[in-house]
Kinemage of the C-alpha trace (Angstrom):
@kinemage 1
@onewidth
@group {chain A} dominant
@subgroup {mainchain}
@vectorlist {calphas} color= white
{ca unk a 1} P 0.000 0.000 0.000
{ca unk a 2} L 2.581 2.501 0.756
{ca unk a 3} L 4.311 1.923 -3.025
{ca unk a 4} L 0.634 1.975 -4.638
{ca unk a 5} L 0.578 5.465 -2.210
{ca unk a 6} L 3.949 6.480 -3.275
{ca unk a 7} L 3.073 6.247 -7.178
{ca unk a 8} L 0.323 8.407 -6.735
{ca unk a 9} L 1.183 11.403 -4.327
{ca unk a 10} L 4.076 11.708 -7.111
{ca unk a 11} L 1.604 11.092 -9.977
{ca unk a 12} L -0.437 13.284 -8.444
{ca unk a 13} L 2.563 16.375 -7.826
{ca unk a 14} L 3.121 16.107 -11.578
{ca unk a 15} L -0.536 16.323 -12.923
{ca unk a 16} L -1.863 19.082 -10.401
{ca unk a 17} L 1.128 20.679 -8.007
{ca unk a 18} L -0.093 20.671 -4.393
{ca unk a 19} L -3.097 18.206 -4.801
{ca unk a 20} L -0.524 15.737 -2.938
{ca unk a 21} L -0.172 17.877 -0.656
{ca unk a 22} L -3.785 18.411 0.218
{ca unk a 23} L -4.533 14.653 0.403
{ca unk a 24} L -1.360 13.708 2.477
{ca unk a 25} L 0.362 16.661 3.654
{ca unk a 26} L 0.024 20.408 4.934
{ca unk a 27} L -3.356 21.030 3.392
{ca unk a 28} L -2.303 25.018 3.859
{ca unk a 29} L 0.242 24.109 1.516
{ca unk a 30} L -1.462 22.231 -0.674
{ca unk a 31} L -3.808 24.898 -1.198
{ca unk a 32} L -1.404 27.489 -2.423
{ca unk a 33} L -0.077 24.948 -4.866
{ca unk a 34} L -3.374 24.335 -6.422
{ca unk a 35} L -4.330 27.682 -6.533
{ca unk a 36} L -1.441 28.454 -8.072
{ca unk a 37} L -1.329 25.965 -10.554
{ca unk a 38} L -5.359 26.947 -11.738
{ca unk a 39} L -4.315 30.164 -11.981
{ca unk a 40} L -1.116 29.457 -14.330
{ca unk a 41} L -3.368 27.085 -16.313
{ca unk a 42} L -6.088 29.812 -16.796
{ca unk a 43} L -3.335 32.377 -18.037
{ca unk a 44} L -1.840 29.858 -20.651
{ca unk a 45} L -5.214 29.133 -21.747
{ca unk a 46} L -6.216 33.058 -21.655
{ca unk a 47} L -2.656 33.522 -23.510
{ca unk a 48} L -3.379 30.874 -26.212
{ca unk a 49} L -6.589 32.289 -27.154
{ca unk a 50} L -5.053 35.452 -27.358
{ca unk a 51} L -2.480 34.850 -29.663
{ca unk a 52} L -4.933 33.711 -32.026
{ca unk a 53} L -7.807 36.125 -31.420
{ca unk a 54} L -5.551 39.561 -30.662
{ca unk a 55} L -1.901 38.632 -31.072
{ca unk a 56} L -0.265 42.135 -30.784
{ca unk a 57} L -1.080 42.243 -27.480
{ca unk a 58} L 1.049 39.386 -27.248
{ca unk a 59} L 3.840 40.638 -29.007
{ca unk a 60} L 3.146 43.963 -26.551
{ca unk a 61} L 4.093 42.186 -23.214
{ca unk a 62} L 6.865 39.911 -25.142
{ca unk a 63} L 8.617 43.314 -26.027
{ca unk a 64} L 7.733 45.448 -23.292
{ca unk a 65} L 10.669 45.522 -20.887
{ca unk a 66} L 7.852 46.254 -17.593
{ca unk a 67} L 5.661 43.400 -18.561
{ca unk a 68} L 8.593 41.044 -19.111
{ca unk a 69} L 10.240 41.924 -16.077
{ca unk a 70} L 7.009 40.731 -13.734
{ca unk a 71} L 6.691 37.663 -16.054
{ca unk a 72} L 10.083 36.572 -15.086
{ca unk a 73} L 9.449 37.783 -11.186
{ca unk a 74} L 6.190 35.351 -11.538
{ca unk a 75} L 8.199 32.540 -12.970
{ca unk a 76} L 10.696 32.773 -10.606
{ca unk a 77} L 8.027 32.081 -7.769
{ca unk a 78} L 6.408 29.298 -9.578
{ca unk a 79} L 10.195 27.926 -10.030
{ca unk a 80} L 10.171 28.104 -5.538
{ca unk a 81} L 6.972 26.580 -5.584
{ca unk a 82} L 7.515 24.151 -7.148
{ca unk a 83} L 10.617 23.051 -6.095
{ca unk a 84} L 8.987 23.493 -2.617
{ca unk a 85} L 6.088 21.056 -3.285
{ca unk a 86} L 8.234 18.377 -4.974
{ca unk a 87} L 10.390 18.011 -1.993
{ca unk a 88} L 7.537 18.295 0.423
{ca unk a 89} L 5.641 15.365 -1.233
{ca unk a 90} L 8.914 12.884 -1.557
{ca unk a 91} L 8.485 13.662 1.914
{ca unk a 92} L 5.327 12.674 2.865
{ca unk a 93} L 5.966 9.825 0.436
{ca unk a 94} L 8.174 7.849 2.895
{ca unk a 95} L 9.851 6.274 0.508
{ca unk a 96} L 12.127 4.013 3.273
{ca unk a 97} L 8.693 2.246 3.500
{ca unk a 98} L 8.172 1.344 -0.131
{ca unk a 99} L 9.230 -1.857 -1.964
{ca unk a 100} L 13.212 -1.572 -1.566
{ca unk a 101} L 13.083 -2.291 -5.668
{ca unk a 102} L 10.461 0.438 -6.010
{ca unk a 103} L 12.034 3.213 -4.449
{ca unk a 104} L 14.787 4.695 -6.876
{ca unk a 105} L 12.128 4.737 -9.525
{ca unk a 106} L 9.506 6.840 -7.258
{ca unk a 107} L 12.422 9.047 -6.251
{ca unk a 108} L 13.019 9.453 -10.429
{ca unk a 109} L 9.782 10.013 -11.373
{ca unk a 110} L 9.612 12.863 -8.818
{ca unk a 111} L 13.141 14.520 -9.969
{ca unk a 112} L 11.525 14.263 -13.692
{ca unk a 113} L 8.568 16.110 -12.378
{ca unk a 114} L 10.772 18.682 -10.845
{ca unk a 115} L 13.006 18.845 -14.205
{ca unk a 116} L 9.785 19.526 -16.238
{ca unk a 117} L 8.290 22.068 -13.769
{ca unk a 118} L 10.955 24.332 -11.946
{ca unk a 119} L 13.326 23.328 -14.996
{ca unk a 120} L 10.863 25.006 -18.065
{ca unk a 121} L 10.007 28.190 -15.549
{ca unk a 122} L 14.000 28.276 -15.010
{ca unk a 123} L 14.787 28.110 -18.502
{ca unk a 124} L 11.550 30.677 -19.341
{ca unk a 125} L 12.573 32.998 -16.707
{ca unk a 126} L 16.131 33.184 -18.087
{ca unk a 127} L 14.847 34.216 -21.805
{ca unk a 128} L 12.572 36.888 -19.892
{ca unk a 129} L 15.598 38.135 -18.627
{ca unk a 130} L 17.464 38.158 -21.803
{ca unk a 131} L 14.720 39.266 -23.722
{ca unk a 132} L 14.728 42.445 -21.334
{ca unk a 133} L 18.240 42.918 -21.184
{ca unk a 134} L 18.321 42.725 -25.297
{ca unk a 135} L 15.199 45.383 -25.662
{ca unk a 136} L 16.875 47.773 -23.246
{ca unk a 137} L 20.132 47.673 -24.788
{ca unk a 138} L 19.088 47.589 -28.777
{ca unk a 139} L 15.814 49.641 -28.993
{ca unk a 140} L 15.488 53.417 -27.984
{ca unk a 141} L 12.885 55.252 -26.365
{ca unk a 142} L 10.533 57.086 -27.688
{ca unk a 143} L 6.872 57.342 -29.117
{ca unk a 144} L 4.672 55.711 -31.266
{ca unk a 145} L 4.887 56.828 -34.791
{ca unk a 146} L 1.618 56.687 -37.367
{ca unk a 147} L 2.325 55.036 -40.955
{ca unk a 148} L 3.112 57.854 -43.601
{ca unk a 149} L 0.810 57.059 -47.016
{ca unk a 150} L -0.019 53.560 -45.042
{ca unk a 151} L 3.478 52.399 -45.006
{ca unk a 152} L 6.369 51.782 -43.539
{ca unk a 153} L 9.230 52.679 -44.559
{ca unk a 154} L 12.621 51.573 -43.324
{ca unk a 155} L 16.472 52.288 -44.243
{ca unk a 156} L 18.748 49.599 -44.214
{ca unk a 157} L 22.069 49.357 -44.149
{ca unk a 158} L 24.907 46.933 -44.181
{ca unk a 159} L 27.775 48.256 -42.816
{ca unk a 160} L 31.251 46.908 -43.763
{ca unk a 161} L 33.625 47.751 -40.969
{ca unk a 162} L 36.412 45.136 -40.102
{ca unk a 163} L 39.912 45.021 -38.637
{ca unk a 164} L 41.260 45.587 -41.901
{ca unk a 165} L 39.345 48.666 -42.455
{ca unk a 166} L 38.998 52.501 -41.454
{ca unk a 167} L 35.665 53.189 -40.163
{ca unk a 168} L 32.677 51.475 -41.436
{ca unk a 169} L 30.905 51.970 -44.957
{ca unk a 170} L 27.538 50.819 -46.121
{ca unk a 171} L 28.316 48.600 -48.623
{ca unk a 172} L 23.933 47.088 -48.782
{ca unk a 173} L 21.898 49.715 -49.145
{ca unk a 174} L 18.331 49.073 -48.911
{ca unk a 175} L 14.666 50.469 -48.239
{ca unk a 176} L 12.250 47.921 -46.513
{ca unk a 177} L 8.610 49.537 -47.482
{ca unk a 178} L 5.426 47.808 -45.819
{ca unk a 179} L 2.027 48.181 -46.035
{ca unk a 180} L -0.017 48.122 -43.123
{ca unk a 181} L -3.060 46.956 -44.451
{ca unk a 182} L -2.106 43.984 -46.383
{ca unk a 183} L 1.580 43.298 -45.256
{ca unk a 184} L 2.945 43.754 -48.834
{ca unk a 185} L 6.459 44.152 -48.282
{ca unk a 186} L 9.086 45.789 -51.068
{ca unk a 187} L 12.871 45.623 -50.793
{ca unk a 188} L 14.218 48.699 -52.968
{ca unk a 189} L 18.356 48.312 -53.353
{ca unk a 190} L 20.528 50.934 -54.252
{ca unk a 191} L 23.884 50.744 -55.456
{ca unk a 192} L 26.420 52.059 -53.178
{ca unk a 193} L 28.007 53.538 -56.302
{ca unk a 194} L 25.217 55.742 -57.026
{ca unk a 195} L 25.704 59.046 -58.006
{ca unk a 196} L 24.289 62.679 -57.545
{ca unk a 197} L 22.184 61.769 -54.591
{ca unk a 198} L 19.444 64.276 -54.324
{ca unk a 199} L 18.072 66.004 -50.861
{ca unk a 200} L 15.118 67.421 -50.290
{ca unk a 201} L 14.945 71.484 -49.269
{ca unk a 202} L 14.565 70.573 -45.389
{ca unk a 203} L 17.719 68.320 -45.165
{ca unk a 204} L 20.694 69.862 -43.861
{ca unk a 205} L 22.521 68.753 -47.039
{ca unk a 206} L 20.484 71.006 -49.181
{ca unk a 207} L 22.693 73.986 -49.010
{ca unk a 208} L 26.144 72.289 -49.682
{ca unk a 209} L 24.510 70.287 -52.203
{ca unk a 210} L 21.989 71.914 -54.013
{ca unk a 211} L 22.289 70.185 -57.246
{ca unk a 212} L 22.577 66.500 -56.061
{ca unk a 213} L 26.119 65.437 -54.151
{ca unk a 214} L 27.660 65.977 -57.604
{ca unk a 215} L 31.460 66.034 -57.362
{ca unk a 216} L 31.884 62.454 -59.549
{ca unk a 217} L 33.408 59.661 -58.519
{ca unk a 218} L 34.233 61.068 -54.695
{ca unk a 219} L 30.631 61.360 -54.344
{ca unk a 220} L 28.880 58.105 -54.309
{ca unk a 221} L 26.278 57.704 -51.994
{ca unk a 222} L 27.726 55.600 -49.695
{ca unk a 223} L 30.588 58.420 -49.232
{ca unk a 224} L 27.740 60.368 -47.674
{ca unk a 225} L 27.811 58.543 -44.202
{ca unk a 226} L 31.661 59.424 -44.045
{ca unk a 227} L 30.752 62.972 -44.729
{ca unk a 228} L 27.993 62.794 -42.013
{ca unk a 229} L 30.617 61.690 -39.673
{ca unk a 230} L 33.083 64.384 -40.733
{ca unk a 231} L 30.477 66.662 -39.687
{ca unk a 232} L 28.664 66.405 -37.133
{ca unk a 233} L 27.044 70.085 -37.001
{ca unk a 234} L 24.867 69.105 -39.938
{ca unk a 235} L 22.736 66.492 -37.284
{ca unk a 236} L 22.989 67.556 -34.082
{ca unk a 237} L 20.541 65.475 -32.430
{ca unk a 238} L 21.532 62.673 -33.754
{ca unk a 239} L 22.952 61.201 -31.340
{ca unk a 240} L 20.961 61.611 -28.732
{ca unk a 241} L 17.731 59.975 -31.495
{ca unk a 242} L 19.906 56.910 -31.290
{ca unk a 243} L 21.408 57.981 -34.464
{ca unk a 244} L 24.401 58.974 -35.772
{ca unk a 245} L 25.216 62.101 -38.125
{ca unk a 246} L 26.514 59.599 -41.027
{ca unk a 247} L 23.241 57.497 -41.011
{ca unk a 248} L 21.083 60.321 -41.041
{ca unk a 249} L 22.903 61.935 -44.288
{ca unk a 250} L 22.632 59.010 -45.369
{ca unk a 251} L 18.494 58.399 -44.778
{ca unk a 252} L 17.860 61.551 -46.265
{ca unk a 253} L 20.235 61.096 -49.671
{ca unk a 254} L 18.471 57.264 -49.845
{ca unk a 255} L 14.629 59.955 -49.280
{ca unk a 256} L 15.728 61.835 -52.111
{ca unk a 257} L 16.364 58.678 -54.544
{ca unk a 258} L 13.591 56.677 -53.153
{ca unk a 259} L 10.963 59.577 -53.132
{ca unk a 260} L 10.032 58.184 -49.867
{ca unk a 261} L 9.837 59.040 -46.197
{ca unk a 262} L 12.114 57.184 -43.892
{ca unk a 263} L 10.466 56.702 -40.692
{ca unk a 264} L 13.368 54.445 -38.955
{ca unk a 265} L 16.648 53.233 -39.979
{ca unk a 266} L 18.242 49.209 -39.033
{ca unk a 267} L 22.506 49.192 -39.554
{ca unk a 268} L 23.731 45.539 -39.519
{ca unk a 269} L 27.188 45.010 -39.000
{ca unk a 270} L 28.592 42.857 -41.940
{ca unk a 271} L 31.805 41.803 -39.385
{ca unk a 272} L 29.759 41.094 -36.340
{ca unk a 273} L 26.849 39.140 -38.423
{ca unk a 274} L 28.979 36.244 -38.746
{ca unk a 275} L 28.345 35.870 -34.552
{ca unk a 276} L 24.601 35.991 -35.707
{ca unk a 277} L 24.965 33.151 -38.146
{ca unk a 278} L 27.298 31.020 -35.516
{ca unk a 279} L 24.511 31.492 -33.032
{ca unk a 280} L 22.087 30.357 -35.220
{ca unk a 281} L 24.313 27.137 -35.830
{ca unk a 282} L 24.856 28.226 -39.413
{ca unk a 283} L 22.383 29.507 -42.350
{ca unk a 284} L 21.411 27.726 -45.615
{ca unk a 285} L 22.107 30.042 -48.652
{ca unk a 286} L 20.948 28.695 -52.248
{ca unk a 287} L 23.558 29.638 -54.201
{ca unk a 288} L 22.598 30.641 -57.905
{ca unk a 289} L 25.406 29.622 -59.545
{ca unk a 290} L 29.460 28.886 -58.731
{ca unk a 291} L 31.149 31.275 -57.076
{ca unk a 292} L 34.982 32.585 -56.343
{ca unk a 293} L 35.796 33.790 -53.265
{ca unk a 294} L 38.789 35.853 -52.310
{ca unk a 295} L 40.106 40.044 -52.361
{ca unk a 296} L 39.943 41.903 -55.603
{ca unk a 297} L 43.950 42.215 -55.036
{ca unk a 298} L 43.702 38.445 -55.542
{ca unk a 299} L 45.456 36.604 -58.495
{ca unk a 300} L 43.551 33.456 -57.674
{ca unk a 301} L 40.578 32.980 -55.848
{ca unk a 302} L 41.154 31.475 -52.258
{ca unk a 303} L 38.491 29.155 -52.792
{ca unk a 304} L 35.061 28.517 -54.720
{ca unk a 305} L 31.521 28.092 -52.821
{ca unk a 306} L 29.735 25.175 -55.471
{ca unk a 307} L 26.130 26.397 -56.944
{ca unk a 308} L 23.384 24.652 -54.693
{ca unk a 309} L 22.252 24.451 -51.064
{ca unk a 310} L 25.153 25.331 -49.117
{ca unk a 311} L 25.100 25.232 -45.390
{ca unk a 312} L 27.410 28.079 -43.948
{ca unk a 313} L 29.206 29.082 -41.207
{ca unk a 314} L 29.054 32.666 -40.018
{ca unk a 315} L 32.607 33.528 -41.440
{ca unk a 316} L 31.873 31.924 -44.767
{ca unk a 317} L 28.482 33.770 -44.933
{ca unk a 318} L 30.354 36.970 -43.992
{ca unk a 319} L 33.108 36.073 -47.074
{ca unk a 320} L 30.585 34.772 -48.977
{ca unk a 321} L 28.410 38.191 -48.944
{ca unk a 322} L 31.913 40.621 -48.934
{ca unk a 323} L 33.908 38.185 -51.569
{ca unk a 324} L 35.408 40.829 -54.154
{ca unk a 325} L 37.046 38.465 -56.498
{ca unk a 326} L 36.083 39.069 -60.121
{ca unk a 327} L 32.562 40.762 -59.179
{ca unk a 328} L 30.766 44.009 -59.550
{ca unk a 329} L 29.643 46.009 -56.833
{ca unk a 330} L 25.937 44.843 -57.798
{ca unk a 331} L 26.840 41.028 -57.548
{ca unk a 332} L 28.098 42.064 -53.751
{ca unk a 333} L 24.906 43.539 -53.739
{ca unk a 334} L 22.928 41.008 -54.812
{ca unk a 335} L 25.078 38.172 -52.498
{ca unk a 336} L 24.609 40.447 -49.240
{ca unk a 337} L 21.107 40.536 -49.928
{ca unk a 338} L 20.839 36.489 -49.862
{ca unk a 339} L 22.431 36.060 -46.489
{ca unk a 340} L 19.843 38.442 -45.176
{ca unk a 341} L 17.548 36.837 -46.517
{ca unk a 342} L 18.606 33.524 -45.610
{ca unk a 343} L 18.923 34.622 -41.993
{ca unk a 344} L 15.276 36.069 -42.057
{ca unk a 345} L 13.976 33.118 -43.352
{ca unk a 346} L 15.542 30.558 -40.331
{ca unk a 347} L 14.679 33.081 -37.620
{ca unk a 348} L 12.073 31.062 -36.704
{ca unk a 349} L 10.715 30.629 -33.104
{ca unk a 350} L 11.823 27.026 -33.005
{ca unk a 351} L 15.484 27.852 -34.846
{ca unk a 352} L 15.639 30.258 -31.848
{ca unk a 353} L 14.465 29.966 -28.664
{ca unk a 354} L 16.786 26.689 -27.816
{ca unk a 355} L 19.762 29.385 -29.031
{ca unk a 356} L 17.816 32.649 -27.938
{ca unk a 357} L 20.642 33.756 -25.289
{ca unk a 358} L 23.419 33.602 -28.019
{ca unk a 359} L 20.988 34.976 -30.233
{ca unk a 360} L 19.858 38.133 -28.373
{ca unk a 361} L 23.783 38.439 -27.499
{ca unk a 362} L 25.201 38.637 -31.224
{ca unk a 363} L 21.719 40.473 -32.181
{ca unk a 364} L 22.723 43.461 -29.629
{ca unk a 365} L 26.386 43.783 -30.897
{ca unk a 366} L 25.098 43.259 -34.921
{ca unk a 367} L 22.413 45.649 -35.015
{ca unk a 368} L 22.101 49.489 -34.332
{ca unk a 369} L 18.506 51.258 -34.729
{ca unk a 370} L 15.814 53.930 -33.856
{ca unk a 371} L 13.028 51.903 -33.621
{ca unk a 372} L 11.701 52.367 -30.132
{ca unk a 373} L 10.415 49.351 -28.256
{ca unk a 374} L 7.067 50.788 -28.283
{ca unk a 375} L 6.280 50.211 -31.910
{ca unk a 376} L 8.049 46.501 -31.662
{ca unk a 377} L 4.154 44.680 -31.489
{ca unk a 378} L 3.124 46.651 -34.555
{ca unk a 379} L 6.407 45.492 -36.470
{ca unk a 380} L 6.036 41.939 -35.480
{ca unk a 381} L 2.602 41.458 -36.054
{ca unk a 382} L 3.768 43.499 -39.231
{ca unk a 383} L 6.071 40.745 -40.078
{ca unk a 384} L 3.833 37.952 -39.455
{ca unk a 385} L 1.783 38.966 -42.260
{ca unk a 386} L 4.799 39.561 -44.369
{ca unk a 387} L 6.265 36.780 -44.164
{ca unk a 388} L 2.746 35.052 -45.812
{ca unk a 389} L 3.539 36.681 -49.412
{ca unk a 390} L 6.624 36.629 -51.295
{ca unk a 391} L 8.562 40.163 -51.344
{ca unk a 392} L 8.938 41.945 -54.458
{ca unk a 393} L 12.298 43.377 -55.148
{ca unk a 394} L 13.271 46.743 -57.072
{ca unk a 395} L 17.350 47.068 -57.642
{ca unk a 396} L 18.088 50.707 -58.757
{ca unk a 397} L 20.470 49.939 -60.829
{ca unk a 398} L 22.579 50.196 -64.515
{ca unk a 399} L 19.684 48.520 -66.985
{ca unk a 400} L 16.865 49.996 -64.915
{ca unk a 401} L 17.324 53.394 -64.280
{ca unk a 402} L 20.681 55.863 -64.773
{ca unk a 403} L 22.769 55.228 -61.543
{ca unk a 404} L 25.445 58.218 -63.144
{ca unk a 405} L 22.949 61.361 -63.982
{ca unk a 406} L 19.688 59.771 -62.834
{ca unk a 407} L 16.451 61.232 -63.589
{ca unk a 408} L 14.507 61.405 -60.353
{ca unk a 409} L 11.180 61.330 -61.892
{ca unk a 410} L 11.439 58.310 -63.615
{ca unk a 411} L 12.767 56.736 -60.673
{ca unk a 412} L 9.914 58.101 -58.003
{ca unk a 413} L 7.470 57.007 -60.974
{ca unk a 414} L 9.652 53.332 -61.220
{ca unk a 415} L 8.769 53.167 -56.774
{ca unk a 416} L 5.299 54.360 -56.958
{ca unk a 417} L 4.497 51.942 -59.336
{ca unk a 418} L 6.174 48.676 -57.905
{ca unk a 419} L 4.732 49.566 -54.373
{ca unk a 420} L 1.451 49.851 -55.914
{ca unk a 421} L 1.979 46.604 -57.948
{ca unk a 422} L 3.020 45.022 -54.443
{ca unk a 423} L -0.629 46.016 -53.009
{ca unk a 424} L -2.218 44.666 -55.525
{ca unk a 425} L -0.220 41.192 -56.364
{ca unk a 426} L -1.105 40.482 -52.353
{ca unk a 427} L -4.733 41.707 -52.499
{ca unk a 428} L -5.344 39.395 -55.769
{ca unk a 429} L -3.754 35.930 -53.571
């Protein structure tokens, strides 16, 4: 009787924490662990059919650094609880005065029980922590902003900084645009070679530049976040946006091309994404066709990366998107482009969570923005429709428009019209 009563108290620990307790134990006890665990199963439940039903508010206490903080202080007291109850009922077990050849397996069964409760709220607590840690550190303050023409638009920029290099320079130039109502999501590239970058009459630039930065080849747009950086007075609240004087002459030369109102800007650093990759445990790249890899000063390439699936590491990725070796800017370009899309694509909740303190650790040193952590729910339930529809792509470059003495009307007309196509490809799935 006392083995058939050990199997149960345990059984009865795992299923419903503190009902052992109630039947055998402190009953005071046992309450509190009941209660608690109704409670916790109402909230999951609640939670579940809130994801489904409203999900941003969701995505508003997984990014808001209050609300995680109190999840993790709650965890934390389920994780004493529990730990507290599964001791207390191999207690009132007695396990000296079970079968002899029964008794290691009871004592297992209740160590599982404590693995899969205090161990998961452990574990859950610690990403809470992270999570908080990694929103406080990457995203700024500051207040909500409303779409501009319902979208989104967003400057991004790969920045190639390195030991071997002075300073960084954005060597991927892009604009994410996103509309709000349908999720229809349009990368616009831009050479970093582009020339006569216009500004609109309210950027600082305007003055110096009236007629498009126009001095030839020393004026290429990606030159521009140099010259931001060599002078500072242009932006002087830069800084203290979360910004930096280079980025912003940058957003507003990438505004004049585009035609388009930058809202928020996202710098990835090419050097520090191979961490990214690595704490992802790799990324798989579909590589269009064979490809050299190696400096432009090279004779010979230092090796080739085979057309096909290829599974890289963080440093190949990094080579892979920076490789210099018998290419054109645009096929750096085009390379960079398929590693972030490649990363997008595998950050996946289950790719991540069993990595997510590596993750939220390279993430922090990789990427530098203005988005304040207010507008994070309306980006990710943003993405989540996104990421149903495929995303049309617009290169600005040599065959499509003229990257040397552009014509800015044909290329605002060029955006208008593939953002508008975008609307409508998703609105006619």
């Amino acid at each position: 009787m006392m083995t058939q009563r050990g199997w149960w108290l345990v059984g009865l620990n795992i299923l419903i924490p503190g009902s052992a307790q109630l039947l055998a134990g402190s009953r005071r006890l046992g309450r509190i662990g009941v209660s608690m665990t109704f409670v916790l199963w109402i909230v999951v439940a609640l939670a579940a059919i809130m994801f489904f039903v409203w999900p941003t508010a969701i995505y508003w206490v997984a990014s808001n650094v209050i609300a995680l903080t109190i999840v993790q202080g709650v965890l934390v007291a389920y994780v004493a609880l529990w730990i507290v109850l599964s001791l207390d009922t191999l207690r009132i077990v007695r396990l000296v005065r079970a079968r002899a050849k029964v008794r290691p397996f009871i004592a297992a069964l209740a160590v599982l029980a404590l693995v899969l409760t205090a161990g998961t709220a452990s574990y859950a607590a610690m990403v809470a922590g992270v999570a908080r840690a990694t929103l406080t550190e990457l995203f700024a303050d500051g207040s909500y902003q409303d779409p501009v023409d319902g979208r989104y638009n967003i400057l991004l920029l790969g920045g190639d900084a390195g030991p071997d290099r002075t300073g960084l320079r954005p060597d991927s130039i892009s604009v994410a645009s996103i509309d709000v109502e349908t999720g229809a999501a349009t990368m616009i590239g831009i050479p970093r070679n582009f020339e006569r970058a216009t500004f609109s009459e309210g950027s600082p630039l305007w003055e110096p530049f009236p007629n498009g930065y126009d001095c030839g080849d020393e004026c290429l747009i990606s030159y521009l976040y140099t010259y931001g950086e060599e002078n500072p007075e242009l932006y002087p609240d830069a800084l203290a946006e979360g910004s930096t004087p280079g980025i912003e002459a940058t957003r507003d030369a990438v505004s004049g091309v585009t035609g388009l109102e930058l809202q928020y800007f996202v710098l990835i650093d090419m050097q520090g994404f191979a961490q990214l990759v690595d704490a992802l445990g790799g990324v798989e790249i579909d590589v269009p066709v064979r490809t050299p890899i190696g400096s432009i000063t090279n004779t010979e390439p230092d090796y080739w990366v085979e057309a096909g699936k290829q599974h890289f590491t963080g440093e190949q990725a990094l080579w892979y998107g920076r490789s210099r070796f018998d290419a054109l800017d645009y096929d750096r370009m085009e390379r960079q482009r398929q590693v972030q899309e490649a990363i997008i694509t595998q950050f996946e909740p289950a790719n991540v969570i069993g990595k997510f303190q590596g993750v939220a650790k390279a993430g922090a040193q990789v990427v530098k923005t203005d988005i304040p952590s207010v507008m994070l729910p309306r980006f990710v339930d943003l993405a989540r429709k996104t990421k149903a529809h495929p995303i049309t792509k617009l290169e600005l470059v040599p065959g499509v428009v003229e990257t040397v003495y552009p014509d800015y009307a044909v290329i605002h007309e060029l955006v208008a019209t593939t953002l508008a196509a975008s609307v409508e490809a998703v609105a006619a799935e």
